[in-house]
C-alpha positions as CSV (number, residue, x, y, z in Angstrom):
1,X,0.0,0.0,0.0
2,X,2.7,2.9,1.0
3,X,6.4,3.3,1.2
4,X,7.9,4.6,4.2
5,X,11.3,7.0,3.3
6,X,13.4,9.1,6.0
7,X,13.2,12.9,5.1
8,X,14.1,16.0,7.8
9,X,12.0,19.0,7.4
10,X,12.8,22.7,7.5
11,X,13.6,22.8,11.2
12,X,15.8,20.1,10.7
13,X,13.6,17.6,12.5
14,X,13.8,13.7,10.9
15,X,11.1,11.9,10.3
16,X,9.4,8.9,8.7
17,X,7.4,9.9,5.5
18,X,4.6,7.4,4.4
19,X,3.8,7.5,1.2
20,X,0.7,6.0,-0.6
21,X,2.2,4.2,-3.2
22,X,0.4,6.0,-7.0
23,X,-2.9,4.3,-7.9
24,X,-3.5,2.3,-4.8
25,X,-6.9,2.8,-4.8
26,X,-7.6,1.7,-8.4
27,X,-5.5,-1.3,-8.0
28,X,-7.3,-2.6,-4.8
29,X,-10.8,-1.9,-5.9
30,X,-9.9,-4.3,-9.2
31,X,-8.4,-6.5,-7.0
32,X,-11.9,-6.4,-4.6
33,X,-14.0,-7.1,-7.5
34,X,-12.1,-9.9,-9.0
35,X,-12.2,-11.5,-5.3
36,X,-15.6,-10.9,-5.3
37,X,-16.5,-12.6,-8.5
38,X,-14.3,-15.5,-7.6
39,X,-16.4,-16.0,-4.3
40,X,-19.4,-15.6,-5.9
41,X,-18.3,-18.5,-8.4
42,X,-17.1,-20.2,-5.7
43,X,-20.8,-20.2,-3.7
44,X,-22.6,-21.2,-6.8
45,X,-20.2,-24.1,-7.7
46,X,-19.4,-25.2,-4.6
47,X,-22.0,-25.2,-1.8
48,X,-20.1,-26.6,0.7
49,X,-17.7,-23.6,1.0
50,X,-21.1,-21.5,2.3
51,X,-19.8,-22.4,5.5
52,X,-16.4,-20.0,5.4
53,X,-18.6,-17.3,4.0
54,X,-15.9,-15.9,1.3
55,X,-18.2,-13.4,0.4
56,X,-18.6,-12.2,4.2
57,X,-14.7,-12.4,4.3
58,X,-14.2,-10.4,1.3
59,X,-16.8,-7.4,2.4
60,X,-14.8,-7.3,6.0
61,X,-11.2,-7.0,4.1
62,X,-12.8,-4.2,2.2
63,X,-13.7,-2.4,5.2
64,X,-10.2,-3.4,6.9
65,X,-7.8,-2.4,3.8
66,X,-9.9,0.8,2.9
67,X,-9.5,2.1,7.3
68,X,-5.4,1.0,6.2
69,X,-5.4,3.4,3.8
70,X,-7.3,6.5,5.2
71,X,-3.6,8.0,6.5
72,X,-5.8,10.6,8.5
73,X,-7.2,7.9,10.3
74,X,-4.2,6.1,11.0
75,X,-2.5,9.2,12.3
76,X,-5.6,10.0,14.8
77,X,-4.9,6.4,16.1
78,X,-1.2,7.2,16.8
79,X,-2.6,10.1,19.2
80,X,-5.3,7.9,20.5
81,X,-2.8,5.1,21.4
82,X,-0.2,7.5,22.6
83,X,-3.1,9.3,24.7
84,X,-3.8,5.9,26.1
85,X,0.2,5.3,27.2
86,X,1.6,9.0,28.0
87,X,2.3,7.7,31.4
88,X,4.2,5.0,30.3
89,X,8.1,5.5,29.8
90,X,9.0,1.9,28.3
91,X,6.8,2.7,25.2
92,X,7.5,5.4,22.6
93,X,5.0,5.8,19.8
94,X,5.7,8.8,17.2
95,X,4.2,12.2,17.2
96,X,2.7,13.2,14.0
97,X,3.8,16.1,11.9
98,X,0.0,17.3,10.9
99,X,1.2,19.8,8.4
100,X,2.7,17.0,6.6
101,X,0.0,14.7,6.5
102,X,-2.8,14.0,4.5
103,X,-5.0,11.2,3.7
104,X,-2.0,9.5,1.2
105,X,0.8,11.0,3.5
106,X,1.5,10.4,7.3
107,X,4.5,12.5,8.3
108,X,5.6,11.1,12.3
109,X,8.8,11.1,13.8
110,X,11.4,9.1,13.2
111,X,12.0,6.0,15.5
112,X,15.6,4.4,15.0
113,X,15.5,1.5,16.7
114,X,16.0,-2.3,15.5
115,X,13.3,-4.3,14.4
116,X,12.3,-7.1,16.4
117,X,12.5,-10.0,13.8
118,X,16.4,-8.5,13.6
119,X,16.9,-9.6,17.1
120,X,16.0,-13.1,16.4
121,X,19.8,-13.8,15.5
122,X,21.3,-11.3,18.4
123,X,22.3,-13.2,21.4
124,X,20.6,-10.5,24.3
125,X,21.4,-10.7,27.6
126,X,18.6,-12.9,30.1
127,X,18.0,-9.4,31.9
128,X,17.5,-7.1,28.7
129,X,14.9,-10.2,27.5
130,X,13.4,-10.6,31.5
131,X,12.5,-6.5,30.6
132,X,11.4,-6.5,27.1
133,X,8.7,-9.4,28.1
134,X,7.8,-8.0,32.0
135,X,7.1,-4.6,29.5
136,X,5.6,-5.8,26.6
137,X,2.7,-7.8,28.4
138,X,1.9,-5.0,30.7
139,X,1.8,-2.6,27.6
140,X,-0.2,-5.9,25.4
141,X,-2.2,-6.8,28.7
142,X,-3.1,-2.5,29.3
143,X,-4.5,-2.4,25.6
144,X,-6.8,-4.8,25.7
145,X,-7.9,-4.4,29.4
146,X,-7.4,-1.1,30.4
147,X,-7.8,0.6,27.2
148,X,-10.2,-1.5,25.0
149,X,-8.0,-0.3,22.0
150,X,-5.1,-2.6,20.4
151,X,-2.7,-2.4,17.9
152,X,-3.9,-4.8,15.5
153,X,-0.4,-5.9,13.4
154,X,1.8,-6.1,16.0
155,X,4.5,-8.5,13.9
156,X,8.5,-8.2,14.6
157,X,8.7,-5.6,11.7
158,X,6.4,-3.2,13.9
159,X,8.0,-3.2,16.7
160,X,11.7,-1.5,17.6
161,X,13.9,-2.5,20.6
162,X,15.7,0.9,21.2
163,X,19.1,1.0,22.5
164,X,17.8,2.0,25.8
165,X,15.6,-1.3,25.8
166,X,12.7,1.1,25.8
167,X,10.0,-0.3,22.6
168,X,8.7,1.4,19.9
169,X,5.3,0.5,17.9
170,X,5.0,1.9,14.2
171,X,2.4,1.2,11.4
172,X,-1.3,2.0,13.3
173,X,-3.0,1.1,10.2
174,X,-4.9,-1.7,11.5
175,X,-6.2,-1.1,15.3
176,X,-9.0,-3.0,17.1
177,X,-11.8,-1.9,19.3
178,X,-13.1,-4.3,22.4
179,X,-16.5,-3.1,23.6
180,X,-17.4,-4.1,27.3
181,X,-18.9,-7.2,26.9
182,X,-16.0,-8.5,25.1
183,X,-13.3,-7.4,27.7
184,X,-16.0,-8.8,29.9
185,X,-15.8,-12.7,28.1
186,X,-12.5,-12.4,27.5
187,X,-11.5,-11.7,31.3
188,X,-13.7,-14.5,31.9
189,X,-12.2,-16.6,29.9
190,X,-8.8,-15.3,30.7
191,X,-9.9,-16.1,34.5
């Protein structure tokens, strides 16, 4: 969907630059109807595959990949998740540069840091590790619980490890929502 490049701006401030890649849009609505007609060849010719509801699946990744490209909306979900963890000096989440950003562009600052799946081959020390996981479930166990609001991709590439063994959490594309009675069953089957 986007690029992400390292650019500084007037005031000599780096940041991270995302970049809608040129006729996004075009290219996934093709891509939505050709899924579409395949599902809906699929439910005529093959009854039995009612039961995954491909149709159903393909309407929800249309609503998922067009929220993943709104950049507006992905940038108000870096405020809301860094509202949510202000407090909380082991996590750092980027500001965004709103004079930069538009709905094809999120400007935020830029995190150097190494990506998790780049630690897999480092050989940490048992303390720096004890940390990152103590940290990391209290910040994963605070955004479902406490906050009702999650980051929804949260793969090695989306994560940093700074130097200070502080973590960063990029790309807020895809965030989820759990209303009370969710947290509610999930607690309760948690319990």
């Amino acid at each position: 969907i986007s690029q992400v490049h390292r650019a500084i701006l007037h005031t000599d401030k780096t940041v991270a630059i995302k970049i809608q890649r040129p006729n996004t849009s075009r290219i996934v609505e093709t891509d939505l109807e050709i899924l579409r007609d395949i599902a809906q060849l699929l439910t005529r010719y093959l009854p039995e595959i009612a039961l995954y509801n491909p149709i159903g699946n393909i309407n929800e990744f249309d609503k998922s990949i067009h929220r993943e490209m709104d950049f507006i909306r992905e940038a108000r979900n870096i405020e809301r998740f860094n509202r949510n963890f202000i407090q909380n000096k082991f996590l750092v989440i980027p500001t965004v540069h709103w004079d930069y950003t538009t709905e094809s562009i999120l400007t935020m600052d830029f995190i150097n840091g190494t990506k998790f799946s780049d630690l897999i081959d480092q050989d940490l020390q048992p303390e720096i590790i004890e940390t990152i996981v103590e940290n990391g479930s209290d910040i994963l166990l605070k955004q479902l619980f406490e906050y009702g609001f999650f980051h929804a991709d949260p793969h090695p590439g989306n994560i940093l490890l700074l130097p200070d063994q502080r973590i960063a959490f990029l790309d807020f594309g895809m965030m989820g929502n759990l209303d009370e009675e969710i947290l509610e069953n999930l607690g309760e089957m948690l319990y």
